[in-house]
FIFIDREN-428525 format. One record per atom (N, C-alpha, C): residue number from 1; residue in one letter; atom name; z negated, y, x negated. Coordinates in nm, 2 decimals, decimal comma. Atoms other than C-alpha are relative to their C-alpha. Last residue first. Layout:
REM FIFIDREN-428525
ATOM   seq   type   atom        w        v        u
ATOM   NUM      a     CA        Z        Y        X
...
This chain:
REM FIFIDREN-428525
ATOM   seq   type   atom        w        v        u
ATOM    78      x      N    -0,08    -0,09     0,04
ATOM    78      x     CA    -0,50    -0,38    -0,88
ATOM    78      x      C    -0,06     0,16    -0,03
ATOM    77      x      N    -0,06     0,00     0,15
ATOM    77      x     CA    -0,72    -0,67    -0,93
ATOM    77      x      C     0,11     0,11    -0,01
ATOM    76      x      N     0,10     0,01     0,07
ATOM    76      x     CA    -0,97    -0,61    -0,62
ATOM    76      x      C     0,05     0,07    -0,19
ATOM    75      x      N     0,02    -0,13    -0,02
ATOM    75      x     CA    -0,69    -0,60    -0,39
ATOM    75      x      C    -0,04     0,10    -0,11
ATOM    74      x      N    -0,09    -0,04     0,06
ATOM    74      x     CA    -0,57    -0,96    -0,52
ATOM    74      x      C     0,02     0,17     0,03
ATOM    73      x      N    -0,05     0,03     0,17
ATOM    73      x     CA    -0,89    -1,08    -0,52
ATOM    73      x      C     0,11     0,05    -0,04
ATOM    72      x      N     0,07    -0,02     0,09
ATOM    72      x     CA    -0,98    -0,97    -0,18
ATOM    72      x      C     0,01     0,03    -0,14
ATOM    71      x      N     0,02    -0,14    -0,03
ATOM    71      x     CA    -0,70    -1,06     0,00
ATOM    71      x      C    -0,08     0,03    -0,12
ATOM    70      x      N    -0,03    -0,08     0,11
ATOM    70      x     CA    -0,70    -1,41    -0,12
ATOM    70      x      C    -0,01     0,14    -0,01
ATOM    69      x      N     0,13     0,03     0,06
ATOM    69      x     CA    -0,85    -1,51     0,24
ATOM    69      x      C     0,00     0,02    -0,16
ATOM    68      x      N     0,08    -0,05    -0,04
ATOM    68      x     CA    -0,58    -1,35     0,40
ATOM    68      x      C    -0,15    -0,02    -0,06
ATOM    67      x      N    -0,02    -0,14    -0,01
ATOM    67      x     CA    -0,31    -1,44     0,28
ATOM    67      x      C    -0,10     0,05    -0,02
ATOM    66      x      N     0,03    -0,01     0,11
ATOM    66      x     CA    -0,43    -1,80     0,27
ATOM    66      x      C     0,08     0,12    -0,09
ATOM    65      x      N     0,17     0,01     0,04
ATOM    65      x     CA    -0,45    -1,79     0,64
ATOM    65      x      C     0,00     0,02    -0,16
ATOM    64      x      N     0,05     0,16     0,02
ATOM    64      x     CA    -0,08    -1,71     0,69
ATOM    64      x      C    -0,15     0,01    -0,04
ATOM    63      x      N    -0,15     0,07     0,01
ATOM    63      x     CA     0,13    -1,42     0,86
ATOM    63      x      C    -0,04    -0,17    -0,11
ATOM    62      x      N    -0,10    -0,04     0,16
ATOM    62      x     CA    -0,21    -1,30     0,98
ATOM    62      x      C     0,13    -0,07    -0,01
ATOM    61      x      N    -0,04     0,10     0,10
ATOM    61      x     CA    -0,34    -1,34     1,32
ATOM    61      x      C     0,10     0,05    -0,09
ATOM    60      x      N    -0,12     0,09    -0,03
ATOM    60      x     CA    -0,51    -1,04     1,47
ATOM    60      x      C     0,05    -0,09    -0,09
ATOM    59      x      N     0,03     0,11    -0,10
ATOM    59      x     CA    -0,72    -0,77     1,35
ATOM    59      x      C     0,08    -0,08     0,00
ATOM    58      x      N    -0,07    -0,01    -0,14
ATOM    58      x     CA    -0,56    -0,57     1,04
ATOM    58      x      C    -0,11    -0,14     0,11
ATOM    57      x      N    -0,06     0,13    -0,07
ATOM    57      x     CA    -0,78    -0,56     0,72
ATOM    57      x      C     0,04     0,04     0,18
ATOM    56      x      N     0,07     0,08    -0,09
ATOM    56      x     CA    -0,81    -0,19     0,57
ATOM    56      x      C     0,10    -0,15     0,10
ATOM    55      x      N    -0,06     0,15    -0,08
ATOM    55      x     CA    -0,71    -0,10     0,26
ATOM    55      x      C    -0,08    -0,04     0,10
ATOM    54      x      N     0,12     0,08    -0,08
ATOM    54      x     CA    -0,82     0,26     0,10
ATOM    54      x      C     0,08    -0,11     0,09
ATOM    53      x      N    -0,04     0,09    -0,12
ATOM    53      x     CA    -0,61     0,45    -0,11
ATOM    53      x      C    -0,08    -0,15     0,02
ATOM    52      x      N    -0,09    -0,09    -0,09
ATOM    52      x     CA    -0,71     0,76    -0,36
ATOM    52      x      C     0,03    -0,09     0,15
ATOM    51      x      N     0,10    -0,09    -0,07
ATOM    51      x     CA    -0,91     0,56    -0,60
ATOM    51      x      C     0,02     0,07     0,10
ATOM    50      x      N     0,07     0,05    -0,09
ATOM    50      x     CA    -0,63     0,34    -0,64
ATOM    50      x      C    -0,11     0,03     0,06
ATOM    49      x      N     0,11     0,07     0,00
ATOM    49      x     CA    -0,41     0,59    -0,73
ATOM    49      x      C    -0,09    -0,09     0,11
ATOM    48      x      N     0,15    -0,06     0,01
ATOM    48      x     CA    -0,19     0,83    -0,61
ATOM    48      x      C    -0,11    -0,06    -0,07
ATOM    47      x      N     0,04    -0,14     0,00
ATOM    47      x     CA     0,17     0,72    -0,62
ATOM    47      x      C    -0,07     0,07    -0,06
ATOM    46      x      N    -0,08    -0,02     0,10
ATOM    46      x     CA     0,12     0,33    -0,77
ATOM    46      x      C     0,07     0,18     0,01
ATOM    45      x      N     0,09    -0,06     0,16
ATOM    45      x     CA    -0,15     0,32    -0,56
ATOM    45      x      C     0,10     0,02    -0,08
ATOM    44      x      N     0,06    -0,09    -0,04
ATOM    44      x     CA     0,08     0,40    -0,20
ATOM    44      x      C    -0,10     0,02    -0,14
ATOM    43      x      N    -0,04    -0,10     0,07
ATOM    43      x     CA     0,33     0,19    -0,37
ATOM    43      x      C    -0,09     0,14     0,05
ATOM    42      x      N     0,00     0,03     0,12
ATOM    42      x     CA     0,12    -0,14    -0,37
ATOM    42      x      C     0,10     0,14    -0,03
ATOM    41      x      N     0,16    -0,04     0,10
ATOM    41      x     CA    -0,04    -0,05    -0,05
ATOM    41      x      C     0,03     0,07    -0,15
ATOM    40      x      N     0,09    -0,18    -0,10
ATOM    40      x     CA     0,26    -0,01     0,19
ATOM    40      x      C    -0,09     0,00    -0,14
ATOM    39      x      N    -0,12    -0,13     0,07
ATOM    39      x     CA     0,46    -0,31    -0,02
ATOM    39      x      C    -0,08     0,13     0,03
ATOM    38      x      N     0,04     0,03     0,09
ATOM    38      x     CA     0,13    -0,52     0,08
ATOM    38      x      C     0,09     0,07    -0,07
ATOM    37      x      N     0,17    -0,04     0,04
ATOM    37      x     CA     0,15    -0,44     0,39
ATOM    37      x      C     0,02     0,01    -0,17
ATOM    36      x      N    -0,06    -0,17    -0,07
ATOM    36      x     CA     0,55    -0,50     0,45
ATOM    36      x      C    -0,14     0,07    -0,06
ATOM    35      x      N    -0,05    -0,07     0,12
ATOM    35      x     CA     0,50    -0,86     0,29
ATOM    35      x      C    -0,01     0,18     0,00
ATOM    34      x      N    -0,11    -0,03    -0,01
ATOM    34      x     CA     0,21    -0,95     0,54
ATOM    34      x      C     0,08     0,04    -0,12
ATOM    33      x      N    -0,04     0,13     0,07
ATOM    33      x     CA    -0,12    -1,02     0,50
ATOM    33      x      C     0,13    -0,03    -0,01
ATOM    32      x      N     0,01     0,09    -0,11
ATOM    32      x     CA    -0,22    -0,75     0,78
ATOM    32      x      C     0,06    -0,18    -0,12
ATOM    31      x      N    -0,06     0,14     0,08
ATOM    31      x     CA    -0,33    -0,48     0,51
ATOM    31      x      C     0,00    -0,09     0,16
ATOM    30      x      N    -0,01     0,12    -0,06
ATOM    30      x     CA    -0,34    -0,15     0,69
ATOM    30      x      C     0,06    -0,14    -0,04
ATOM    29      x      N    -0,10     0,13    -0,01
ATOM    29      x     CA    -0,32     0,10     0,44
ATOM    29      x      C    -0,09    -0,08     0,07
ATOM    28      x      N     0,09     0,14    -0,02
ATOM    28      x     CA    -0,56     0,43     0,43
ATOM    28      x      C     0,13    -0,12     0,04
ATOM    27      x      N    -0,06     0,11    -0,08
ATOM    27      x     CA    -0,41     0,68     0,19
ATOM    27      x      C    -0,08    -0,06     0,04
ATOM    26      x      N    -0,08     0,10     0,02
ATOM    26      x     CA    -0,60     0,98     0,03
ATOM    26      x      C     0,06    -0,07     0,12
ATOM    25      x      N     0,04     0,05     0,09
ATOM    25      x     CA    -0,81     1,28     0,04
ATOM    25      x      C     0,07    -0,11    -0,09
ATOM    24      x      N     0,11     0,13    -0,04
ATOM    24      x     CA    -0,61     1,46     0,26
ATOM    24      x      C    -0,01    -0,04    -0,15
ATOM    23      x      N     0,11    -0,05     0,04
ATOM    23      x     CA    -0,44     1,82     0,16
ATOM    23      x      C    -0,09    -0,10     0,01
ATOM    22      x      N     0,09    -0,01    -0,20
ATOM    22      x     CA    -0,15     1,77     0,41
ATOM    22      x      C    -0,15     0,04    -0,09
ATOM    21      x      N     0,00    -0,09    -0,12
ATOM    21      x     CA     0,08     1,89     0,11
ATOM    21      x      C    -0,08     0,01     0,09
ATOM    20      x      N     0,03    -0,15     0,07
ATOM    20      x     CA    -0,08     1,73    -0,19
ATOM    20      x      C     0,04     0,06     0,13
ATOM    19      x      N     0,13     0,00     0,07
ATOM    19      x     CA    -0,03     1,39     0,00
ATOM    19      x      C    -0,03     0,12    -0,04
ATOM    18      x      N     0,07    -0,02    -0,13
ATOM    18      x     CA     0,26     1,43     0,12
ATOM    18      x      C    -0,11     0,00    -0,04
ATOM    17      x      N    -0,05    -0,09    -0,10
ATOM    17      x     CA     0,42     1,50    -0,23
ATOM    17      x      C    -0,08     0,05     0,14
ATOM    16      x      N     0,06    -0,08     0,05
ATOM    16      x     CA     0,27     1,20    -0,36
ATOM    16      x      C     0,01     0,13     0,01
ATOM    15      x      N     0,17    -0,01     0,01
ATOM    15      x     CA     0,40     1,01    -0,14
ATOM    15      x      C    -0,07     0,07    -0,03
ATOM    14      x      N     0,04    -0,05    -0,10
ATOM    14      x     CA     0,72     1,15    -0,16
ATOM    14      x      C    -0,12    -0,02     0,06
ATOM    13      x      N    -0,02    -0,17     0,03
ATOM    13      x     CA     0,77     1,11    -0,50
ATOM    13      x      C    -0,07     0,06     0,16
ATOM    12      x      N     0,12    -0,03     0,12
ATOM    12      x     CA     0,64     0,71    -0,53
ATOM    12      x      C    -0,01     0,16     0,06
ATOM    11      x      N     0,16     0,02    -0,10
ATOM    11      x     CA     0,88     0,68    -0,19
ATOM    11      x      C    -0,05     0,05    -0,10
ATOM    10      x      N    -0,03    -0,07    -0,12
ATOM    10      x     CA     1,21     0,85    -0,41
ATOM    10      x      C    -0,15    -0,04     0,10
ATOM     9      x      N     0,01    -0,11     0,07
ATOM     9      x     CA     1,10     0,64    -0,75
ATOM     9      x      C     0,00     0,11     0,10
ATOM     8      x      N     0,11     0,05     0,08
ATOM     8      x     CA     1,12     0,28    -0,55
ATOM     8      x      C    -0,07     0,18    -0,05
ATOM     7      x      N     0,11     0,01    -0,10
ATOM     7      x     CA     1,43     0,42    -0,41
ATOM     7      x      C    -0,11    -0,04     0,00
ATOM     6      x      N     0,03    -0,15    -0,06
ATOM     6      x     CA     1,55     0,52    -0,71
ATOM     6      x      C    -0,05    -0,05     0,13
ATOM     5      x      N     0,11    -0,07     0,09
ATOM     5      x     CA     1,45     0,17    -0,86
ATOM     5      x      C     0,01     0,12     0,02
ATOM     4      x      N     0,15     0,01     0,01
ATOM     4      x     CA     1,61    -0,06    -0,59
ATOM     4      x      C    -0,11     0,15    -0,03
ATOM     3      x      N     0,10     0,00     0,12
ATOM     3      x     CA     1,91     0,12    -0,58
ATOM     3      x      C    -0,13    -0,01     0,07
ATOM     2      x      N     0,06    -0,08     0,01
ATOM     2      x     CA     2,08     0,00    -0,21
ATOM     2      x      C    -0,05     0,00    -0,19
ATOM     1      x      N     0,12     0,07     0,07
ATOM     1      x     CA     2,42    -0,17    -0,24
ATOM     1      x      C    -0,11     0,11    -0,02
């Protein structure tokens, strides 16, 4: 059985980690509306900050239209 919350705590660390290492500004996340995206994002701020990671919308069809058209709001609010 995997730990959720050390592995949860294990990405956060190594994020932030990479991050200080390579010396970049921040994260850019490719939101595609998807669950996988939106895990990418949501522990890339929870690392660094949201000041620090930048979301860009993916081309191509989303995993539903009203993914995608929420986007915003639910970017917005984190």
């Amino acid at each position: 059985m995997v730990d959720v919350e050390l592995a949860v705590k294990r990405t956060i660390s190594f994020l932030r980690e990479r991050l200080s290492e390579t010396g970049a500004d921040g994260y850019v996340v490719g939101i595609s509306g998807g669950l996988d995206s939106a895990l990418a994002a949501t522990l890339a701020v929870e690392a660094v900050g949201n000041e620090q990671v930048s979301g860009m919308m993916l081309l191509g069809a989303p995993s539903a239209e009203s993914n995608m058209t929420e986007l915003p709001t639910h970017t917005m609010n984190y």
